[in-house]
C-alpha positions in Angstrom: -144.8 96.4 15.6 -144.0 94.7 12.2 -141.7 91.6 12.4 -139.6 93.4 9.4 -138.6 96.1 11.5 -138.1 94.8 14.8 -136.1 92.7 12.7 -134.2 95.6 11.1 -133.9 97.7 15.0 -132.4 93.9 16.6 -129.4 94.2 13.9 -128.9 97.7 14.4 -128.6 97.1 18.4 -126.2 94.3 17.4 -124.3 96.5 15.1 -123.9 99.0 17.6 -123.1 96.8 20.7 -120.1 95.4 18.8 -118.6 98.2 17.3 -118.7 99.7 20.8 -116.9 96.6 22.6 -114.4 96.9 19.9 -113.9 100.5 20.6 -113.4 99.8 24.4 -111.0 97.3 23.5 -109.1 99.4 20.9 -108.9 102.4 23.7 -107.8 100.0 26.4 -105.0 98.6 24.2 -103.4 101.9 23.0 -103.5 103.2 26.8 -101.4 99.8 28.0 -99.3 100.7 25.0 -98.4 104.6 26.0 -97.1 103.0 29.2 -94.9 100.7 29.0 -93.2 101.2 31.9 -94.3 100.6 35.8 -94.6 104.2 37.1 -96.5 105.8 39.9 -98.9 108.3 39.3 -99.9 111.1 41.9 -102.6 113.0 39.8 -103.9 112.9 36.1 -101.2 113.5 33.9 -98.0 114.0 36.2 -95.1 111.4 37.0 -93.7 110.9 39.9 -89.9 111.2 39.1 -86.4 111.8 41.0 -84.3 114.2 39.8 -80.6 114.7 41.0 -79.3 118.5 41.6 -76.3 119.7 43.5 -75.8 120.8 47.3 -73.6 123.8 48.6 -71.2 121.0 48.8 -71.0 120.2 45.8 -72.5 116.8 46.8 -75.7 115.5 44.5 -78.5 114.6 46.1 -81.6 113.0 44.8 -85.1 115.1 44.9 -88.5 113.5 44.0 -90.9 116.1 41.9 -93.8 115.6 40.0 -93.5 116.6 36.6 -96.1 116.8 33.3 -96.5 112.9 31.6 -95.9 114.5 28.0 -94.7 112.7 25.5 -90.6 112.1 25.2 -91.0 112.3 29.2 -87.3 111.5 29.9 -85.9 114.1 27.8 -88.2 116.5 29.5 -86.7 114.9 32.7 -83.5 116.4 31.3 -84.6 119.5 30.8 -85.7 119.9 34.4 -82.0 119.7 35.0 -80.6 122.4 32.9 -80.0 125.6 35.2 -83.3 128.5 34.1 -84.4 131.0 36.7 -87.5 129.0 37.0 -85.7 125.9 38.4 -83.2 128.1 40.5 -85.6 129.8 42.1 -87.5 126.1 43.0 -84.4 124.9 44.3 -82.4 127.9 46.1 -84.3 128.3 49.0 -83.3 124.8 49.7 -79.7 125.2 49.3 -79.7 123.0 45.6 -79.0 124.1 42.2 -79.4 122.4 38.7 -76.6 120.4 38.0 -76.3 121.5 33.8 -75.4 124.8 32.7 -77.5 127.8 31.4 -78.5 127.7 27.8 -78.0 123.5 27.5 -80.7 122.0 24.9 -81.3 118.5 24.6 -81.3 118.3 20.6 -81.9 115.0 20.3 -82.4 111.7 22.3 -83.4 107.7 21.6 -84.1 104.7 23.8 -83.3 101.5 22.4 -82.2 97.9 23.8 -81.9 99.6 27.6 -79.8 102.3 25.9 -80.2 106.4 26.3 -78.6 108.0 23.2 -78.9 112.2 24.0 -77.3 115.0 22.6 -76.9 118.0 24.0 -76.2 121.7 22.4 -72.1 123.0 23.0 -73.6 124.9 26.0 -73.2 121.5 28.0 -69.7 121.9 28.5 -69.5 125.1 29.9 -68.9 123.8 33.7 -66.6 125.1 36.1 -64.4 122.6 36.7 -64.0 118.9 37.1 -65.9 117.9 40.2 -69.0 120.0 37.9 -68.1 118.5 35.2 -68.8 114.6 36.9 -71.8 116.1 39.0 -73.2 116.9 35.6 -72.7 113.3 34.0 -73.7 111.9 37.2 -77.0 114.1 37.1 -77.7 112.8 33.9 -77.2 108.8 34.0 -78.9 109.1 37.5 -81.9 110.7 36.4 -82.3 108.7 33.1 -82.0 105.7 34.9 -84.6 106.2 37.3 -87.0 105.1 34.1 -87.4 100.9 34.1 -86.4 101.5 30.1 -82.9 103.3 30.6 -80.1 101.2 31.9 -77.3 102.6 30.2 -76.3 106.2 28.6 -74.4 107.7 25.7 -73.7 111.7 25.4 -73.3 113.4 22.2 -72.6 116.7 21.9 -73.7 118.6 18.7 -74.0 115.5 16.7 -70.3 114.0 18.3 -69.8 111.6 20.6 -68.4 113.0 24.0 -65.1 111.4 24.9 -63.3 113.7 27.2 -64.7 116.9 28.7 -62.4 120.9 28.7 -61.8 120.5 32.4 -60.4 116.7 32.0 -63.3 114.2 32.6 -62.9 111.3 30.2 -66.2 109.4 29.4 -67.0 105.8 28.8 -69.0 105.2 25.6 -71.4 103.7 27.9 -72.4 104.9 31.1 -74.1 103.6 33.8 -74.4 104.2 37.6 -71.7 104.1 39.4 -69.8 106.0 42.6 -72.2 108.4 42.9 -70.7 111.1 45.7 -67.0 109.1 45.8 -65.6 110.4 49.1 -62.0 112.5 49.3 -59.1 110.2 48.6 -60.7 107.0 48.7 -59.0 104.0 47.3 -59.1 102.8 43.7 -61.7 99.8 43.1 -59.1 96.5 43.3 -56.7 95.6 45.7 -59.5 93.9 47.4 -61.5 96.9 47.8 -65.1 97.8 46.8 -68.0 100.4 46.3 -70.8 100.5 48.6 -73.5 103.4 48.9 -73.9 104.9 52.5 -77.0 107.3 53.6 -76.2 110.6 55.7 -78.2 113.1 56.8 -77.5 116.6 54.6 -78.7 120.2 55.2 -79.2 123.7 53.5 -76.7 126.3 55.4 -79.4 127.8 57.2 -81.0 124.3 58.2 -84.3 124.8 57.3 -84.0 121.8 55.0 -82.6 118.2 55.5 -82.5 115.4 53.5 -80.8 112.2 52.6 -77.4 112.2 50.4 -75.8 109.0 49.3 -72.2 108.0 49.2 -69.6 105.9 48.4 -66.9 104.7 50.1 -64.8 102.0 49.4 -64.2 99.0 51.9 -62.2 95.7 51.8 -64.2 92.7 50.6 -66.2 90.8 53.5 -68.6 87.9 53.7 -71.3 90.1 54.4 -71.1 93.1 52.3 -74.1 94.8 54.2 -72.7 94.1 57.5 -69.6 96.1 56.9 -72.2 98.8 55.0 -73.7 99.9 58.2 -70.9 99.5 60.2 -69.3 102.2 57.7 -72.4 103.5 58.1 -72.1 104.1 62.0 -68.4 105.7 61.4 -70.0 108.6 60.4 -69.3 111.2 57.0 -65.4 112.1 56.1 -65.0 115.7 57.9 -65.8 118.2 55.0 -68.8 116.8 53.1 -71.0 118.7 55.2 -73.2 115.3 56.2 -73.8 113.9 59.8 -74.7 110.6 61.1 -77.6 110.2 63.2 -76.7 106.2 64.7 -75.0 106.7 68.1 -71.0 105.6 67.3 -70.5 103.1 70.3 -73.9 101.1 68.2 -72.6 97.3 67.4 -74.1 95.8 64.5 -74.3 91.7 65.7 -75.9 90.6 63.0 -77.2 91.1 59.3 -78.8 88.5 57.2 -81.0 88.3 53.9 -84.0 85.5 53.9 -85.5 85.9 50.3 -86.0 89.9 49.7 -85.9 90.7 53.6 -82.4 92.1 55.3 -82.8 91.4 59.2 -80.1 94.0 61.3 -79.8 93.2 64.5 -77.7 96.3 66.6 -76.5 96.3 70.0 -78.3 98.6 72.7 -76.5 101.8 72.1 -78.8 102.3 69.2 -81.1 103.7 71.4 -78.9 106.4 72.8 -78.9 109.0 69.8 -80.3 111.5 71.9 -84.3 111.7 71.9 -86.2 113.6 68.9 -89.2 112.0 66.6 -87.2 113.5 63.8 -83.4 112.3 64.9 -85.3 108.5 65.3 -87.0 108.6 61.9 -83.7 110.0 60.2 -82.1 107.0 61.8 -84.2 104.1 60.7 -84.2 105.7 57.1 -80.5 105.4 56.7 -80.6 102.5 57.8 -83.3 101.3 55.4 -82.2 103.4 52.3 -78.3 101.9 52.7 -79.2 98.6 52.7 -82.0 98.6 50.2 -79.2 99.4 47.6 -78.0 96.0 48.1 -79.8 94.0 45.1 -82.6 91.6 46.2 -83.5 93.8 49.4 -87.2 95.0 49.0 -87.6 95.4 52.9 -85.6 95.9 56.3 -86.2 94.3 59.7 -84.3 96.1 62.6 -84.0 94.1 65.9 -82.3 95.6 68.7 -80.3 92.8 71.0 -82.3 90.0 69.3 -86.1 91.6 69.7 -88.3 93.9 67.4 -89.8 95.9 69.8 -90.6 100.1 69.8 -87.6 102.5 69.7 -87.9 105.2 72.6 -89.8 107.3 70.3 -91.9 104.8 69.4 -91.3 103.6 66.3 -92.6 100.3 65.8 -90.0 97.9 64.8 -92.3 94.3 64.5 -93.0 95.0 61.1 -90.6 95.2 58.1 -90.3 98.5 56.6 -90.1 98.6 52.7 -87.9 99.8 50.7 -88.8 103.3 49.5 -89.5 103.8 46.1 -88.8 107.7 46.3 -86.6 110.2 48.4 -86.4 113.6 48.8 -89.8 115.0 47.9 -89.2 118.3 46.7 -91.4 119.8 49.3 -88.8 118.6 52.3 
């Protein structure tokens, strides 16, 4: 072969080699760009995402679904929320329904500096009352802050910023999450009193479905916060929310502690007596671990019973920590 054009194929092969490293790099950098958030994935093109819909008690209740990763993904989110015979017909069977009504559009939406700016269409405010009327906001700022991006919401309606709803709901110019499910009567925040989020067990009427419902209640101030969580916790549901407790009511809590991103329960004996059932046992160790992983700084839960991480009568292995969920509610429950 002549030097000249092994010469002239050498550059060529050059040529080639990097324009194809800088098109690797180019593609690998516009793909860290599209997501800019940590998310989990369960197959190509779908997000992992919980939504929050309402209960035959009028009680909302978080329900992981996988949804299309499309572009402008959490006002789609939205969307999955507004009340079409599609989404009814998901969520009937399981005794939930979409928390926003008929007919609501999304007409606009922006995310900036932690910030979710949306305006709805005039069919957002046709809700039946107060308690819908919260559920509704509540759906919303819930949802939207499930993405890392959103920390705080402002609703629009038609163009106007929403201050006060037909039925009597006054809004913040910001919202953010807070006293999600507030029981019946509680106490104002104040007067040495404060919020903290408490896991029961909910059903659909026919109880072919369960899942897990948080609430509020409000509590005095204590030294240990999470302490006086689970012994709320152990009290059981106010009569008329339709929830149940699964820890047996004569369990002690002796101990709770936090050693860096690890709460460490310790209960008393009667733990063990709920009754029997792999299902009753699981449902017990999940409220236990969703209620305190709302506390900030807990990423997993150690329960000891009298001192010692051993197996729960059902065998449920305690020597390990369990972590913190990142989802709840799959919508196939």
């Amino acid at each position: 072969m002549p030097k000249r054009v092994a010469a002239l194929i050498l550059i060529l092969i050059l040529i080639f080699s990097i324009t194809a490293c800088g098109l690797q790099k180019k593609d690998s950098g516009d793909a860290s760009s599209q997501e800019s958030e940590p998310v989990q994935e369960t197959q190509a093109n779908m997000r992992r995402t919980v939504f929050y819909f309402v209960n035959e008690h009028d009680l909302l209740v978080p329900v992981t679904r996988d949804i299309p990763w499309v572009e402008g993904i959490a006002k789609s989110a939205l969307e999955s929320l507004v009340d079409t015979p599609e989404i009814r017909a998901e969520l009937e069977p399981k005794g939930l329904k979409p928390p926003l009504p008929s007919g609501t559009k999304v007409l606009g939406m922006t995310i900036r500096d932690g910030i979710a700016k949306v305006d709805f269409s005039r069919e957002f405010l046709n809700l039946n009352g107060k308690t819908a009327e919260q559920n509704a906001i509540k759906a919303v700022v819930y949802t939207l802050t499930e993405f890392p991006s959103v920390q705080k919401v402002q609703l629009m309606v038609e163009g106007k910023p929403l201050k006060k709803c037909p039925n009597g709901t006054i809004l913040k110019d910001e919202l953010q999450r807070e006293k999600i499910n507030l029981e019946p009567g509680a106490a104002a925040e104040g007067n040495n009193m404060v919020p903290v989020m408490l896991y029961f067990r909910g059903s659909s009427s026919d109880g072919n479905f369960t899942y897990y419902v948080p609430v509020t209640r409000m509590v005095k101030k204590s030294d240990n916060l999470m302490k006086t969580a689970l012994e709320e916790l152990i009290k059981g549901p106010v009569q008329g929310m339709g929830l149940s407790s699964v820890i047996p009511a004569d369990t002690k809590v002796l101990d709770v502690s936090l050693k860096e991103n690890e709460a460490i329960v310790n209960f008393s004996k009667e733990i063990e007596g709920y009754g029997g059932g792999v299902d009753t046992e699981q449902a017990l160790v999940n409220t236990v671990v969703l209620t305190l992983s709302e506390f900030p700084g807990v990423e997993k839960v150690t329960i000891q019973v009298e001192g010692k991480s051993g197996v729960l009568p059902e065998g449920t292995i305690l020597d390990t920590p369990i972590l913190k969920p990142a989802y709840i509610n799959p919508a196939n429950i």
